[in-house]
N, C-alpha and C positions, 0 to 999 in steps of 0.2 A: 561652871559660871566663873568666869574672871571677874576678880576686884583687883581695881588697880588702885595701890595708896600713894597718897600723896605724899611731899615731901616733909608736909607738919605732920602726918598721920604718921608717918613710917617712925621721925623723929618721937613723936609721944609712946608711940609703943617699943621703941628700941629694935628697931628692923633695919637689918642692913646688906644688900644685896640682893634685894629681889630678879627675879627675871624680868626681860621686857615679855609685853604682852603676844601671845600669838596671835595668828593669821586668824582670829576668829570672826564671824560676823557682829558688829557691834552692836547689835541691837541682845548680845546673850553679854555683855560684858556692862560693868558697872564700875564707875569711879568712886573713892570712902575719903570722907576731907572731913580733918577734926577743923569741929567752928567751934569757939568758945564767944559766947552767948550768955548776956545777965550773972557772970562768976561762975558760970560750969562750964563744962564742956559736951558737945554733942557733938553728931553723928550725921553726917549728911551724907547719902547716896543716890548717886545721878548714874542715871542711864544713859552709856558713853553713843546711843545711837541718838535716842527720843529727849531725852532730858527729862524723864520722868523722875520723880525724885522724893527722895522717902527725907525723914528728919528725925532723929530720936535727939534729945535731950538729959543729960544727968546719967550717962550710963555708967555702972558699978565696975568693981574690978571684974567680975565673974561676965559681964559682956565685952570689954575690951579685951581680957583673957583668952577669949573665943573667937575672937570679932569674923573671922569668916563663919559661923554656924550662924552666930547673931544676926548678921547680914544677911545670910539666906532666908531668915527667919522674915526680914523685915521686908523681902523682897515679895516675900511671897502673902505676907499681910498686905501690901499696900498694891497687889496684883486683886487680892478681894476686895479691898476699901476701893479701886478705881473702881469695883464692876465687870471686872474679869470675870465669866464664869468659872466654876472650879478646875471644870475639867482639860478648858485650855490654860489654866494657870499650871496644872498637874503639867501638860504636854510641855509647857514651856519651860519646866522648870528642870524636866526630866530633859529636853534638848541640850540647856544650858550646860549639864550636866552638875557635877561635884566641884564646891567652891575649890579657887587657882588663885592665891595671892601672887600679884605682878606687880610692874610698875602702873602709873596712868596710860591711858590710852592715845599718846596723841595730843597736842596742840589745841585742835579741834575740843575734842572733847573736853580739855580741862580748860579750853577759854569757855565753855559753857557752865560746867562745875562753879567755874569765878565768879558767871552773871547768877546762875542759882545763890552764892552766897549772897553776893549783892541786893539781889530781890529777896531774898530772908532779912537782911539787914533795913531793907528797906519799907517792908510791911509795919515796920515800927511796933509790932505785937510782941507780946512776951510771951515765954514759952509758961506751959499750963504745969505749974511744979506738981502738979498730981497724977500726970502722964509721962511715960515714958517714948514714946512716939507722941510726936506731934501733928495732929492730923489739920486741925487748924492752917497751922504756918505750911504743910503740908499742899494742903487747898491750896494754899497762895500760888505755890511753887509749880502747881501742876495746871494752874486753869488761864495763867496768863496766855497773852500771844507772845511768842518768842521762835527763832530761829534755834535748828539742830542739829549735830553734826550728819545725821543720815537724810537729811531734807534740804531740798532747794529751794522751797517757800518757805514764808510765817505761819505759825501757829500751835496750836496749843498741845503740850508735852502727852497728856495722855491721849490724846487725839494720833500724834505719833507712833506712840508707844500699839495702839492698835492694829493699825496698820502696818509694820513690823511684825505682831504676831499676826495678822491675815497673810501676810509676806512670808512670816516662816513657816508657818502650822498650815495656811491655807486654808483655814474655816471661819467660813462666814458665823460663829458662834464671835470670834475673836472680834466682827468689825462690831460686836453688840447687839448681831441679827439671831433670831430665833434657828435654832437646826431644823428640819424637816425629818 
């Protein structure tokens, strides 16, 4: 899986020369943009296809330490908090493969990243200091109607994000429909 950081993220962690991003399909690559938020800082990850998009809040030294395991981790939580069944999250997560720090994905995808901030900022909600991921501001993020860089209509990021995996995996399990 590609994370591609941005140019505050790469700065706050002291990263310098990442690769550009390969030829991958974007809907397995993800963008990490530190948002500083109420005097901390968080964690936003956008899906450079769907715009799906995860939020942690207040992370310690031992997750920015890591930040591609961490990121894996919150990919694959917030692939069960949408309602992913397991075992198309397992498929998808095994396609993406082993996290690939790059640069961002693209124009596209990081003018979307920008409106995800925007719309966190705009929800006017504080983040829950007793959570680590924010599933809340999360909601926000993911149920709006909004344009995405692998879509030619409007609408909503996990809605995206499924279609993508019906598109990569091919199982009607991923559109939300029961297996046979």
């Amino acid at each position: 899986m590609q994370f591609g950081y941005t140019i505050p993220l790469q700065r706050r962690l002291g990263v310098r020369g990442l690769p550009p991003p390969e030829g991958r399909d974007l809907a397995l690559c993800w963008d990490l943009h530190r948002v500083p938020l109420a005097g901390r800082e968080g964690l936003l990850g956008v899906n450079a296809s769907s715009r799906l998009a995860f939020f942690c809040w207040g992370l310690g030294p031992g997750q920015w330490g890591d930040l591609p395991a961490f990121a894996m981790e919150q990919v694959d939580r917030l692939l069960r908090s949408s309602g992913v069944p397991p075992a198309v999250g397992e498929r998808y997560l095994a396609l993406a493969g082993p996290p690939v720090c790059t640069r961002t994905h693209g124009r596209r995808p990081v003018a979307f990243l920008n409106r995800a901030v925007d719309a966190l900022f705009a929800t006017g909600a504080q983040p829950d200091p007793a959570d680590l991921p924010q599933p809340l501001l999360e909601e926000a993020l993911n149920s709006g109607c909004c344009r995405a860089a692998g879509f030619s209509e409007q609408g909503r990021p996990r809605d995206f994000f499924r279609a993508d995996l019906a598109r990569l995996l091919g199982n009607p399990a991923s559109r939300g429909e029961e297996e046979s």
